[in-house]
C-alpha positions, -999 to +999 in steps of 0.1 A: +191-150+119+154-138+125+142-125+162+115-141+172+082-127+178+088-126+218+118-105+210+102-085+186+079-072+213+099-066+244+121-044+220+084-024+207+079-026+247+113-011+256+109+019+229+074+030+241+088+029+276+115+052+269+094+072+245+066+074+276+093+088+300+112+110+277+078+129+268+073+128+309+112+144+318+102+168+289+069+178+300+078+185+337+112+201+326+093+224+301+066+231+335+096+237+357+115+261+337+082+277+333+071+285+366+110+291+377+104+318+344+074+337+366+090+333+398+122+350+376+102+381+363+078+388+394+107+393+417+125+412+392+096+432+392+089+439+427+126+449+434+119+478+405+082+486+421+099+495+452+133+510+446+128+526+409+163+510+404+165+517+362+164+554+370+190+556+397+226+568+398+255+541+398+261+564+436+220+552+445+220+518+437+252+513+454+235+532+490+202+512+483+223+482+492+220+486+528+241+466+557+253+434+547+241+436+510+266+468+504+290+448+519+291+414+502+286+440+468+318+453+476+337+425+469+317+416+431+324+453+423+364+445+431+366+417+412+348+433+381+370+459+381+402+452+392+425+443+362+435+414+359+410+393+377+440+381+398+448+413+410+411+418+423+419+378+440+447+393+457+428+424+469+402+398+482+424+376+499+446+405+512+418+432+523+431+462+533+403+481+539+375+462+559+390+459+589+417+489+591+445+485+598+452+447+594+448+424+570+419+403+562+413+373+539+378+371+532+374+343+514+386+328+547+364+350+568+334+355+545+307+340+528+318+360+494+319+331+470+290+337+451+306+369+448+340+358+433+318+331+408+294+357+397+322+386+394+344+359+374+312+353+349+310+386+341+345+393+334+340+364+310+314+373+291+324+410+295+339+417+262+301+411+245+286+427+272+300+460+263+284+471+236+247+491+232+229+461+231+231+452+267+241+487+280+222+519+273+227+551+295+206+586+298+199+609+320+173+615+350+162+646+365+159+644+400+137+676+407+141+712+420+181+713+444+193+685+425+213+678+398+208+653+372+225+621+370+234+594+345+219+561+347+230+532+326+209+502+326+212+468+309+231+432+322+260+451+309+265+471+333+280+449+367+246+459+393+221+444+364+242+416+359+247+405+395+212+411+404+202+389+369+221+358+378+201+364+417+165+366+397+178+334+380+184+319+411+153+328+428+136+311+397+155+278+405+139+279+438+106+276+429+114+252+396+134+232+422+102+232+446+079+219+417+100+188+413+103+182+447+066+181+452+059+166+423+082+136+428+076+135+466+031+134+462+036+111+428+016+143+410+018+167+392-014+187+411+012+183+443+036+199+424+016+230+413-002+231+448+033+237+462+038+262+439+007+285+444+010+281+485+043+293+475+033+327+457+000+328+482+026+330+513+056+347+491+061+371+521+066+341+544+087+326+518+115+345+505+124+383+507+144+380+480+129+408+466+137+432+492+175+420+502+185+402+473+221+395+481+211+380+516+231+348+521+200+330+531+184+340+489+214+324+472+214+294+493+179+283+493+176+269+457+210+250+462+193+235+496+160+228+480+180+209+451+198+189+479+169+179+498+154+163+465+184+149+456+182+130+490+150+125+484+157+106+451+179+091+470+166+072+497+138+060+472+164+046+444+172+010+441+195+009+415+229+008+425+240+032+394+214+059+400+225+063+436+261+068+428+250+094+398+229+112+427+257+109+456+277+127+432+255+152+427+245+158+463+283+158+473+288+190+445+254+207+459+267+202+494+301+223+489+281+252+473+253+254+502+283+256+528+300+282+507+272+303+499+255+305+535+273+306+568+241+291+585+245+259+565+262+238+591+231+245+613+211+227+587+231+201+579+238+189+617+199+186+618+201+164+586+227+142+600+208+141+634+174+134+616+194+101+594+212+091+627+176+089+642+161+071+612+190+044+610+183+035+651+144+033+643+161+007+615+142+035+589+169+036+566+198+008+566+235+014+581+251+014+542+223+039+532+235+063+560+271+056+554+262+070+520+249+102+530+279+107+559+297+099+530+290+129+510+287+148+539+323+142+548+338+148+514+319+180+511+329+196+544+363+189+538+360+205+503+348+236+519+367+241+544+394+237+518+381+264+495+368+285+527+414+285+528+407+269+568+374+286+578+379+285+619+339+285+623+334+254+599+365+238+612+351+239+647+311+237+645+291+211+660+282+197+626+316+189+620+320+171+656+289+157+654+298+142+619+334+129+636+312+108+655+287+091+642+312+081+616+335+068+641+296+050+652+290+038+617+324+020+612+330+003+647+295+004+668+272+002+642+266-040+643+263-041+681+226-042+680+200-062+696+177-084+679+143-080+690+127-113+699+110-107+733+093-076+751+123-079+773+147-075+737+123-050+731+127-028+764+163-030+762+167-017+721+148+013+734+173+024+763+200+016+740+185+037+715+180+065+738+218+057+754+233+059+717+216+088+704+223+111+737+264+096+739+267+109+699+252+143+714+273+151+741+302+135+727+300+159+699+295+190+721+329+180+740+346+175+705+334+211+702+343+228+731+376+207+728+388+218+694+372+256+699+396+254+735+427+241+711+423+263+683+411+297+704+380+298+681+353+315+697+336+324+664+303+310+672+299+315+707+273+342+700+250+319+684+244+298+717+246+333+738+215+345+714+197+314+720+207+315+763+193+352+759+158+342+745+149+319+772+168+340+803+170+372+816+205+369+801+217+405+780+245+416+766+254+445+742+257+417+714+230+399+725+206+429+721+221+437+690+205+406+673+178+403+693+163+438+689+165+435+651+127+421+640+143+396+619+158+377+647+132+378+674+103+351+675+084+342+650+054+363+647+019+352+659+006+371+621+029+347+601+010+317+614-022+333+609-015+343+572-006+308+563-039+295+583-058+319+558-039+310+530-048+266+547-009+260+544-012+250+580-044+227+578-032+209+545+002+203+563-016+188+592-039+168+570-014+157+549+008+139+580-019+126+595-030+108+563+005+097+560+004+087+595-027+067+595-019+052+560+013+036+579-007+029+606-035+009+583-011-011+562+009-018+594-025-034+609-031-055+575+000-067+574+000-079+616-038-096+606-025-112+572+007-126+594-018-140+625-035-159+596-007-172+579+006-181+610-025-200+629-032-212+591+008-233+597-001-248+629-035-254+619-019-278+591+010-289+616-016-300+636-032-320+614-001-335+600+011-346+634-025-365+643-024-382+607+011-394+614-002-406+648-011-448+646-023-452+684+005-478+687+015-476+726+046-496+718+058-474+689+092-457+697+095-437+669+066-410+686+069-372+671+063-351+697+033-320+683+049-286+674+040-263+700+022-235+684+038-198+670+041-174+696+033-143+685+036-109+705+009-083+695+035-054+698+068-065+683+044-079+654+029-044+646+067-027+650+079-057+626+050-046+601+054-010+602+066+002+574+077+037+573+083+053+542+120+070+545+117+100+521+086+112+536+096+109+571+128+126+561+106+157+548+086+156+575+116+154+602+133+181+585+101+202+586+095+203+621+130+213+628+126+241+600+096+248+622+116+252+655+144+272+640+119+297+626+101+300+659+134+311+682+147+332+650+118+347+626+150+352+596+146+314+593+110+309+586+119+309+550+131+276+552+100+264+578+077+282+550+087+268+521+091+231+535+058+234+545+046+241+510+068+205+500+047+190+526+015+202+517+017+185+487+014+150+500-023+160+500-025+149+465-011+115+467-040+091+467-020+062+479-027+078+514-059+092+515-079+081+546-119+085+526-134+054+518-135+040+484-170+050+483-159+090+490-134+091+459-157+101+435-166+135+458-127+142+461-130+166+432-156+183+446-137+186+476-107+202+462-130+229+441-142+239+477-111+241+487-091+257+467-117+288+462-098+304+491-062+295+483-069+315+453-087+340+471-055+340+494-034+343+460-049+369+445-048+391+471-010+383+481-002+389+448-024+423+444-011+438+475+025+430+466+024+445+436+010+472+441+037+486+463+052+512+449+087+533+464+116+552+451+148+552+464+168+583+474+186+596+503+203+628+497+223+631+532+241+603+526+248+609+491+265+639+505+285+622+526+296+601+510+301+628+481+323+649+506+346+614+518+356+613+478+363+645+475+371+663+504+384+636+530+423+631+533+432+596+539+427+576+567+402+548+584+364+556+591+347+548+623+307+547+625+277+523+621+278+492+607+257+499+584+271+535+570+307+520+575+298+492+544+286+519+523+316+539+525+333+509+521+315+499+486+313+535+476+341+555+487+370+525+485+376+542+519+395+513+550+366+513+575+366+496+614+336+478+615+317+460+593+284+442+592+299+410+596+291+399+630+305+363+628+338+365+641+352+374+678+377+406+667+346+420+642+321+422+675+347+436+696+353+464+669+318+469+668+313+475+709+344+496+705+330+524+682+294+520+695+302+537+726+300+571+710+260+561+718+267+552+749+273+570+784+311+565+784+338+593+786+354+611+760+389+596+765+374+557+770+362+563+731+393+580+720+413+552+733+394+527+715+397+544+683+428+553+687+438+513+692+424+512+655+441+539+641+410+552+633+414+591+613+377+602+610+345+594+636+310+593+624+281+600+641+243+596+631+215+617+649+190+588+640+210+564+663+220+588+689+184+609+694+164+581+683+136+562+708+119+530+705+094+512+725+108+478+730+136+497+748+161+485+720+177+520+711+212+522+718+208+545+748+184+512+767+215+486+753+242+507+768+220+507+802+217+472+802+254+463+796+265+494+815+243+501+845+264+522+862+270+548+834+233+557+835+230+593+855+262+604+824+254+618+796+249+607+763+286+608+744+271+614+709+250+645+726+281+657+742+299+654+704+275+668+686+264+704+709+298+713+725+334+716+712+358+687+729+396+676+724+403+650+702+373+654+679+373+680+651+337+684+633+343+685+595+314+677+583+279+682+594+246+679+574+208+669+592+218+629+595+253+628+599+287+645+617+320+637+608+349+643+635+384+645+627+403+627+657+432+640+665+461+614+672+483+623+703+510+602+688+519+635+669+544+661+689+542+697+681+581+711+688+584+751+691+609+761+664+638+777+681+667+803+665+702+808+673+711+842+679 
C-alpha cells in the first residue's frame, strides 16, 4: 500500500522539525557547557591568585580553610580516610569530637551532605586516582626560619579533588543561568546578556572564589536549576512534560534542602509567591497543587535523610506548607465569581482574609510544634531580624550582626550594579513587561466592547424585522436589553499575566529584601536580577513603536559600550589580585597540640576551635555552627574569657564541658574596632554591670592565677592547662 502524497509530507515535515530542534538543544547545550567551562577555570583561577594553594603544605591548606569552611572540610577528610567508608559513616553519625564530651550526629545536625557525596566519589574513583598521573608532589622552600615542606598537587590528592567537584559546580551556575535567561527572554542575546552582567557584577554574585565550601556556593546552581525547572513548568502544556519536570524539581528540591540550611527560607517565599498567584487566579488550583506537590514529597525526603532534622521539622516553611495544603484540598472551590463591583469588592477582602489566616495560622503551627518538641533551633533567626530594626542586643545578636556579611546591604553594591546598568535594565525590563500586559489587556477590553455592541447591534435589528405592527398579535418578543458591561471587571477579565515571568519577578523582589536586611544573601538578589535583565531582549514586549525597531540595534551598541567597560574592568581588577597564604603562629599551634598536647578537649574561638578540629583530630567545645540552641550556649560559655567575668564564673563553665586545655587569642582580647563590635563593647552590652572589672583574658595572659596553667605561648596565641578540682591530692602516710 503506497502513502499518499499528504502523508509523504507531514512525515518530511516531522523530520525537519525534529532535525530543527535537535540542532537547537545541541547548539545551546554546546553554549552552556561552554560558558559553565570559563566560569569553571576563572574561579579556579582566582582561588590560586590569592592563596598560592599548589605550593602549600597539606598543614596550610587545611588553616586557609577558615571558620565554617575548616569545619564542613573536616568531615570530607573523615570520610576519605577512614577505612571502610562505613567506619568514617559511623564516625560522622557518632561524633566524638565536635562537641566534647557528648555525642553528636551531624548528618542530623549539619548541612554535611555534600560532604558525605563528594567524600564517597572519591573513595570510588580512588584506586585510579592514585597514581602519578593525577598526583605529583615536591618540595617548597618557604624562606629564611622555615623549613621546607612537601606539597602534592593533582585531583588525586582529597583538597584538589573536593575543591574540583566545587569549580564544577560553580560552572553549573552560570551554564544553569544561560538557560534560564535564554528560555525565559525567548533569546539567545538574553541569555548571554545574563551572562556578562553576571561576570561584570561577579563580586555581587558569588564569592565562591574566596569561601568555596560556603553552604550558600554549593546550593546556588541546584536553586538556579529549580527555578527553571519551575519556570518550564508553569509554561508547559503537555501533560507528559510536566510530570517529566515535577519529577525533576522534586529530586532538585531534596538536594537544595540538604545542601543549604537557609533553603527553607527560600522555599516558604516560593510557596507564599504561588499561594499569591493562585488567589490573583494567575496560575490554576491543579497547577499549584502540583508544585505543593513536589514540595511536600521533598521535605519529607529530607527530613528523612537529614535522620529527623529538628530545625526542618519545625520551620515555618513546613507549617506554612501544612496549610495551604489543608487550603488546597477542602477551601480551595469556595470562591466567588465576579459578576458585579459588589462580587468584585468582596473577592478582594476575601483575598486579603485568606492570604493573612494561611499566615498566622502557620506561625501558630510553628510556635506550637517548636513548644511540643522543645526546638528552639531557629529562634536566633527572628532575634537577628528583631535586633535590626530595635535597640534590641544580645551577645548572639551582636555576634551576627557585627560580622560585615550579615549587616545591611551596602549602599556600594547598588552603586556598582548602577555602573555596570544591572539596575536600569531590570527596571526597564518590568516596566516593559508591565505595560505590555497592560497594552494587550486594553486591546482585548476594546475588541470585546465591539464584539459586544456589534451583538446587540444585530439583536436589535432582528427584533424590529420580526416586528409586523399587528396590535392584536399575542405572540410579541419582547427586545433584548443590551450587554452590560463594567469597564473594571472587563479590563481584570482581559488581563493576562504571564505566570513564569511574574514568578521571576516575585521571587526577585523578595531576593531583593532578603539581601537588604542580610548583605550574605545578595547573591541570590544579584544573580536573579541578571535572570531578569534579560527580559530586555524579548521583542514581544518592547514598548518603541514599530517605526523605532530598526534603531534598536543602534540602541543596544550604545548601550552595551559600558557594560563592557564595566566588564573589563571587573574582570582586570579581579584578577589581578594577587596573595599568599601563610600563618606561622598558628601552624605552631597547632604543630605543638600534635605533638606536645596530652589528651583532652580544647576551649577557644570558633574559628581556631574548627581548625584544631580538622587538623589536629583534637574533641573541641565550640564550633562554628551557630544553628542549634546547645552550640550558642557553648559558644557564650567560653567567650567570657573576653569578657569582664571572674576567674571562677569561666572555670565553672569549662569545667561543665570537661574542657582540658583553654585558648586564648591576643587579636580577640586586645583588639579595637570602631563600630564598637570587639568582644570587650558585646560583653558591655550584654553585661552592663561587669564594666568597671577587668578584662579576663588580660588578667590570663599578664599574671599567674589557679586553675589555668600557661603551656604554650607564641605572639597570637596562649594555651592554659585547666586544672580539674575533681582530682584529690592525699598525703602519703607510713606506719611506724
Amino acid at each position: 500500500m503506497e502513502a499518499s502524497p499528504g502523508e509523504v509530507q507531514d512525515d518530511s515535515k516531522d523530520r525537519k522539525s525534529f532535525g530543527r530542534k535537535l540542532l537547537i538543544f545541541t547548539l545551546l547545550s554546546g553554549l552552556a557547557y561552554s560558558l559553565g567551562y570559563i566560569h569553571y577555570k576563572y574561579v579556579s583561577h582566582l582561588f590560586e591568585n590569592d592563596r598560592n594553594f599548589l605550593y602549600l603544605s597539606d598543614l596550610e591548606r587545611e588553616m586557609s580553610f577558615r571558620t565554617e569552611m575548616g569545619f564542613y572540610y573536616s568531615y570530607y577528610k573523615t570520610v576519605v580516610e577512614e577505612k571502610p567508608l562505613l567506619a568514617g559513616m559511623y564516625k560522622i553519625i557518632f561524633d566524638k569530637l565536635v562537641e566534647y564530651p557528648k555525642d553528636v550526629n551531624t548528618i542530623n545536625r549539619f548541612n554535611i551532605i555534600p560532604e558525605v557525596i563528594i567524600g564517597a566519589m572519591y573513595r570510588y574513583f580512588e584506586p585510579w586516582l592514585n597514581s602519578t598521573q593525577y598526583r605529583e608532589c615536591h618540595m617548597v622552600e618557604r624562606g629564611p626560619g622555615h623549613s621546607p615542606v612537601e606539597s602534592c598537587v593533582g585531583i588525586g590528592q582529597p583538597v584538589f579533588f573536593y575543591l574540583e567537584v566545587i569549580w564544577w559546580l560553580s560552572g553549573l551556575t552560570v551554564a544553569a543561568l544561560f538557560l534560564h535567561a535564554t528560555m525565559l527572554s525567548q533569546s539567545v542575546l538574553g541569555g548571554l546578556l545574563a551572562v556578562v552582567q553576571y561576570f561584570t557584577n561577579h563580586a555581587e554574585c558569588t564569592r565562591v572564589q574566596w569561601a568555596p565550601n560556603e553552604r550558600e556556593n554549593l546550593a546556588a546552581p541546584l536553586l538556579l536549576l529549580q527555578a527553571w525547572l519551575l519556570t518550564l513548568q508553569l509554561r508547559e502544556t503537555s501533560n507528559n512534560r510536566i510530570l517529566k519536570l515535577e519529577i525533576l524539581t522534586l529530586l532538585i528540591n531534596i538536594l537544595c534542602l540538604l545542601f543549604w540550611q537557609f533553603t527553607q527560607f527560600i522555599f516558604l517565599s516560593q510557596l507564599v509567591i504561588f499561594f499569591v498567584m493562585e488567589q490573583l487566579k494567575i496560575i490554576d488550583v491543579k497547577t499549584f497543587a502540583l508544585i505543593l506537590y513536589s514540595h511536600f514529597c521533598s521535605l519529607h525526603t529530607a527530613v528523612l535523610l537529614l535522620q529527623g532534622n529538628d530545625m526542618l521539622k519545625c520551620s515555618l516553611y513546613t507549617t506554612f506548607l501544612i496549610t495551604i495544603s489543608m487550603y488546597c484540598l477542602f477551601l480551595s472551590y469556595l470562591r466567588i465569581k465576579v459578576q458585579s463591583h459588589l462580587d468584585l469588592f468582596v473577592e478582594t477582602w476575601l483575598v486579603i482574609l485568606r492570604v493573612s489566616l494561611v499566615l498566622c495560622l502557620s506561625w501558630y503551627l510553628k510556635k506550637l510544634f517548636s513548644e511540643y518538641l522543645q526546638v528552639e533551633e531557629d529562634s536566633h533567626v527572628w532575634d537577628i531580624l528583631y535586633s535590626k530594626f530595635t535597640d534590641y542586643k544580645t551577645f548572639h545578636t551582636l555576634i551576627y550582626t557585627c560580622s560585615e556579611v550579615f549587616d545591611f546591604l551596602k549602599i556600594s553594591s547598588l552603586v556598582n550594579m548602577m555602573r555596570s546598568l544591572l539596575i536600569p535594565l531590570v527596571l526597564v525590563s518590568c516596566v516593559n513587561v508591565t505595560c505590555h500586559w497592560r497594552r494587550s489587556a486594553t486591546e482585548r477590553c476594546a475588541k470585546e466592547t465591539e464584539d459586544a455592541a456589534e451583538r446587540d447591534r444585530k439583536q436589535g435589528h432582528k427584533n424590529d424585522d420580526e416586528d409586523s405592527g399587528i396590535e392584536n398579535n399575542t405572540d410579541i418578543v419582547p427586545k433584548k436589553e443590551p450587554t452590560k458591561i463594567y469597564p473594571l471587571l472587563l479590563y481584570l477579565r482581559n488581563l493576562q499575566v504571564e505566570s513564569a515571568i511574574f514568578y521571576n519577578i516575585s521571587q526577585m523582589i523578595v531576593y531583593g529584601v532578603m539581601a537588604v536586611l542580610v548583605m550574605r544573601l545578595k547573591l541570590l538578589f544579584s544573580t536573579h536580577m541578571c535572570l531578569v535583565s534579560s527580559l530586555i531582549f524579548n521583542k514581544k514586549y518592547y514598548t518603541l513603536p514599530k517605526s523605532f525597531s530598526k534603531y534598536v540595534p543602534i540602541m543596544w551598541a550604545i548601550i552595551i559600550v559600558p557594560i563592557l567597560t564595566e566588564l573589563s574592568k571587573n574582570i582586570t581588577k579581579e584578577m589581578s589580585h594577587i596573595g599568599e597564604f601563610n600563618d606561622y603562629p598558628q601552624e605552631e599551634l597547632l604543630l605543638w597540640i600534635s605533638k606536645e598536647a596530652g589528651a583532652g578537649a580544647f576551649a577557644g574561638s570558633m574559628p581556631i576551635s574548627a581548625t584544631i578540629m580538622l587538623s589536629t583530630r583534637r574533641p573541641i567545645v565550640t564550633h562554628p555552627h551557630y544553628e542549634h540552641l546547645e552550640a550558642r550556649q557553648r559558644a557564650y560559655s567560653v567567650y567570657k574569657m573576653y569578657g569582664k567575668f571572674s576567674l571562677n564564673d569561666l572555670y565553672v563553665e569549662l569545667n561543665k564541658y570537661r574542657a582540658t586545655y583553654l585558648i586564648v587569642e591576643t587579636k580577640y582580647c586586645y583588639g579595637r574596632s570602631k563600630k564598637r563590635c570587639s568582644f570587650e563593647d558585646i560583653w558591655d552590652v550584654e553585661a552592663p554591670a561587669l564594666k568597671s572589672n577587668p578584662k579576663l583574658c588580660h588578667t590570663l595572659l599578664t599574671e599567674p592565677v589557679d586553675h589555668f596553667y600557661p603551656v604554650f605561648r607564641n605572639e597570637h596565641y596562649a594555651v592554659f592547662r585547666i586544672h580539674d578540682f575533681s582530682v584529690r591530692y592525699m598525703p602519703r602516710t607510713f606506719d611506724t
